[in-house]
Each structure stands twice: as C-alpha cells, then as structure tokens.
N, C-alpha and C positions, 0 to 999 in steps of 0.2 A: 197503946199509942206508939212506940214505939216500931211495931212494926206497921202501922200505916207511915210514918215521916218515913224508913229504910223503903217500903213500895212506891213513894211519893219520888222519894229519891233516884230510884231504879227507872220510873218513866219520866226521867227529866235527862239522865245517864244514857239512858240505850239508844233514844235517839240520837245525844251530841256523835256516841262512838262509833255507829253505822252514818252518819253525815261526816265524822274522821274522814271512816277508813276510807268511803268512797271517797272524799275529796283528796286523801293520798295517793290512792289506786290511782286516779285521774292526772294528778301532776305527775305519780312516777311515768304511765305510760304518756303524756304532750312530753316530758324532757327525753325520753328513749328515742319516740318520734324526730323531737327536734335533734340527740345526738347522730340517729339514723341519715335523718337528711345531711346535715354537714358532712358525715363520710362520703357519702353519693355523692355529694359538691366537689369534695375534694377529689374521690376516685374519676369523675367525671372531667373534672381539667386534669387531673394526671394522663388520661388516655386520652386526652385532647393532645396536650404535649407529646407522648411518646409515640401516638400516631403517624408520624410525619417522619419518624425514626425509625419504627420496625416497618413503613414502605420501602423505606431507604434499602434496610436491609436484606429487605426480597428484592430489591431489583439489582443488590452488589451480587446475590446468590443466585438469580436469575444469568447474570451474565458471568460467573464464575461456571454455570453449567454449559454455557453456549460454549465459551472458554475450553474449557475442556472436553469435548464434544471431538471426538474423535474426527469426526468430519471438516470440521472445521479446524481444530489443532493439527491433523498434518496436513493442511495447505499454507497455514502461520508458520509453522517447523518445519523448514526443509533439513534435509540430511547433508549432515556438514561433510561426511566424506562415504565411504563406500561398506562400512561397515555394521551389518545389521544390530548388533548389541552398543553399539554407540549410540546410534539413530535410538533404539529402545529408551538407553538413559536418558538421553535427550527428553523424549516425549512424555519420561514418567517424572523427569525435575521439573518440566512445566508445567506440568499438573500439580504437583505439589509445590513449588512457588504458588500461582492459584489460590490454591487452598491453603496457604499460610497465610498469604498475604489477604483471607476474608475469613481467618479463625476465628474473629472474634464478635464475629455477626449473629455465632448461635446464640448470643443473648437477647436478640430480639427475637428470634423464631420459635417455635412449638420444636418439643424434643422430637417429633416423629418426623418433623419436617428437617431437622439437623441430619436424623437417621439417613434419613434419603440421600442427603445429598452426599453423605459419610461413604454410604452402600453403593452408589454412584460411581463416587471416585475411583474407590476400591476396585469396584468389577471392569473400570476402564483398564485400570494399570495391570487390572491381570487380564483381562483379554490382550493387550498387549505383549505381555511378557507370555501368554501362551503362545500367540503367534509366532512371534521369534524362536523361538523353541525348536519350530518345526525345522527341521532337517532340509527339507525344499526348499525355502527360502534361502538365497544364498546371499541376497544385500540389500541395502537400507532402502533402494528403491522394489526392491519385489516385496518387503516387508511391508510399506508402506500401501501398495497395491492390495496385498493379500488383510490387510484393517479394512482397508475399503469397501473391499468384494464381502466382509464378515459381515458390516453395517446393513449393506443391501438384504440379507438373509434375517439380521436379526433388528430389532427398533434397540437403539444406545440407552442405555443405561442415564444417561443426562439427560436425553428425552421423556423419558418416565418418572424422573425426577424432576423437571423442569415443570412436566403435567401437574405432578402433587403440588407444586407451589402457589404454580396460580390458582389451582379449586383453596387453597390454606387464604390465600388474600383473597378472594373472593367472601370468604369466611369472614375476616376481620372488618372487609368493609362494607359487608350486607350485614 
C-alpha cells in the first residue's frame, strides 16, 4: 500500500512540476522580453536626442576641412610681409587654431572618421612646410603660388577627408 499512495503521489507531483517549470520558463523569458524592450526604448530616444548632435558635429568638421583646404586657406591668409617662413607659420597656426578650436567633436564621430580628418591636417601642414623648403622659392608669394600649382597635380588631403565624412553620415542617417 504504501507504494501505491508514494506512485499516487508521484502522478499528482510530476505534473504540478513540469506546469512549474513551464510557467517559470514563460514569465522568466515575457520579463527578459519586456526588460529587452525598455533598453530599445531608452537606446532608441537616446539616439533620437544625440542625433541632432553628432549632425552638428559633421558639419563643424565638414567645415573645419573646407577651412583648411589649402585652396581655400591661402586666399583667407594673405602674406603679411615678404617672407616665406613667416607666411609658412601663418598658414600652419590657422590650421591648427581650426583644429583646436573643433577638438572636441571627435566625440561624436567614429574613430576612423577622427583619423581622417587628424591624417588630413597633418599631411596639409607638411605639404606646406615641404614646399617652403625648397630653395626656389624665394617669398611668401611664390610659396603661396607653388601650394597652388601642388593642389592642381594632386586632389588635398581635406578633399578625401571631407569625401569619408559624408559617405560616415550618410551611414548614420540611412
């Protein structure tokens, strides 16, 4: 007798514990679901908000590259007097005023898209400081000439970074 009431016992048990576990299994995965969805809620107006911030920031860094766009910087910078390494400083402080004055944009951007605009700078201020170099050149205006005549030969550095920028926002907003 005894073990009929323990078997009696056992098909009255095996069901509650498998209609348990399922009814646990069930509420743990709707409360994962429902904490799932609230993150998405929240990451979802988080990028609503900071949207409208990191546009900002490609268009401070869009115009930081036009800025310093050789072609464009020495028609804004004329040569204050007749010296080619003056003229040089000149056009490498404005560049980096520029870029100080938008340092802190790289925290809206993608690191590779900082890179560019970093590698950008950089290869301005030494194409610059190569040209002067040259021994031909003898003043701020043939220097200034001979940036020019390099741009037509080669596409700028700010150009090709300016390209990556808007295919990165094109990214963000498609």
């Amino acid at each position: 007798m005894n073990l009929d009431k323990l078997l009696e016992l056992l098909m009255y048990a095996i069901p509650s514990l498998i209609t348990g576990a399922v009814a646990y299994y069930m509420f743990d995965r709707h409360f994962k679901d429902q904490q799932n969805t609230r993150k998405w809620l929240v990451l979802r107006e988080n990028q609503k908000q900071a949207l409208p911030l990191r546009l900002q920031a490609y268009e401070r860094l869009a115009l930081l590259l036009e800025r310093i766009n050789p072609s464009k910087l020495l028609i804004r910078v004329a040569p204050i007097g007749d010296d080619k390494m003056d003229y040089q400083n000149l056009l490498i402080r404005h560049i980096e005023q520029e870029y100080e004055h938008n340092l802190t944009q790289q925290i809206y951007i993608s690191d590779d898209a900082w890179v560019m605009i970093l590698t950008a700078k950089n290869t301005i201020i030494q194409n610059i400081r190569k040209v002067a170099l040259d021994e031909s050149i003898a003043n701020a205006d043939e220097l200034r000439e001979k940036i020019l005549s390099n741009l037509f030969d080669n596409e700028s550095a700010s150009t090709v970074a300016l390209a990556y920028l808007k295919s990165e926002v094109s990214e963000v907003l498609g």
